[in-house]
C-alpha positions in Angstrom: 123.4 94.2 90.6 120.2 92.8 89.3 120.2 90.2 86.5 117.7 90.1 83.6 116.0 87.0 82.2 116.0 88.0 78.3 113.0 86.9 75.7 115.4 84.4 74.1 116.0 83.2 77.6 119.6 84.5 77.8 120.3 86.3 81.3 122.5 89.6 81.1 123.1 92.6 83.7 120.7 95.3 84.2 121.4 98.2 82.3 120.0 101.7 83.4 121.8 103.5 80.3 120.1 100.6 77.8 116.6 100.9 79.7 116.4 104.3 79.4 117.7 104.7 75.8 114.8 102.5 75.1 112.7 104.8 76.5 113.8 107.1 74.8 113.5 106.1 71.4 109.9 105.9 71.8 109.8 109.6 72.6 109.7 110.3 76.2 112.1 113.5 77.0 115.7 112.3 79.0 114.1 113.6 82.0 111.1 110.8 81.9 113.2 108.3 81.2 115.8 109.2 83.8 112.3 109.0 86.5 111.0 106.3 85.2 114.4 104.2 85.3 114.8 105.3 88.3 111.1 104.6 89.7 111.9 100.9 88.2 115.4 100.7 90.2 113.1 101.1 93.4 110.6 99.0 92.4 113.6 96.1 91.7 115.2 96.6 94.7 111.7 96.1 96.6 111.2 92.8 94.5 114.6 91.9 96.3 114.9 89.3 93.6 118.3 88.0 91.6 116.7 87.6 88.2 113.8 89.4 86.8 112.2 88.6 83.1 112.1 91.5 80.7 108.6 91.5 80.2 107.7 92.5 83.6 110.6 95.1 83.4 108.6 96.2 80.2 105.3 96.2 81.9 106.5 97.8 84.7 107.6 101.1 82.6 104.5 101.4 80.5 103.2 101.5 84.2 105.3 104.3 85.3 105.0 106.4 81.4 101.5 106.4 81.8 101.8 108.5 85.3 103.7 110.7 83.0 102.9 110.7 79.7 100.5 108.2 78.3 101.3 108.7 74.6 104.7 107.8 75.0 103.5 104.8 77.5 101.7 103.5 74.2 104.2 104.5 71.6 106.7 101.8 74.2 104.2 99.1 74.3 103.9 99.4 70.2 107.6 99.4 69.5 108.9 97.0 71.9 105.8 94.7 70.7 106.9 95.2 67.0 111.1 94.4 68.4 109.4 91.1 69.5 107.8 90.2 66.6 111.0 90.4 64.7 112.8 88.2 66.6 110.5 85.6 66.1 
């Protein structure tokens, strides 16, 4: 099980359900999400790291949307940009 180095520094599991439910909400179709959570599995599993920090998690997906649908690759950056900003 991979770990995840959050903004505020706290480290938590890696969720697939939570990564791809954030996907979602910024309007890719179940099926995206479900390949691009998946493509990001492989590619943590490669890293063959313990920890990993969200923001590469983040930029990792907006690589793999914009294979499949570059609007929603955008509409993630925005809205997990604007989630930041709030928590600041």
């Amino acid at each position: 099980m991979f770990k995840v180095r959050r903004d505020n520094g706290e480290i938590a599991d890696y969720d697939t359900k939570r990564l791809m439910a954030s996907i979602i909400r910024s309007l890719a179709t179940p099926d995206e999400a479900l390949k691009v959570a998946t493509n990001v599995e492989t590619w943590l599993v490669g890293k063959n790291l313990e920890i990993v920090d969200t923001s590469e998690i983040r930029a990792k997906v907006v690589e793999e949307l914009n294979k499949l649908n570059p609007d929603t690759a955008h509409a993630y950056g925005l809205c997990r940009k604007n989630q930041n900003v709030g928590q600041k």
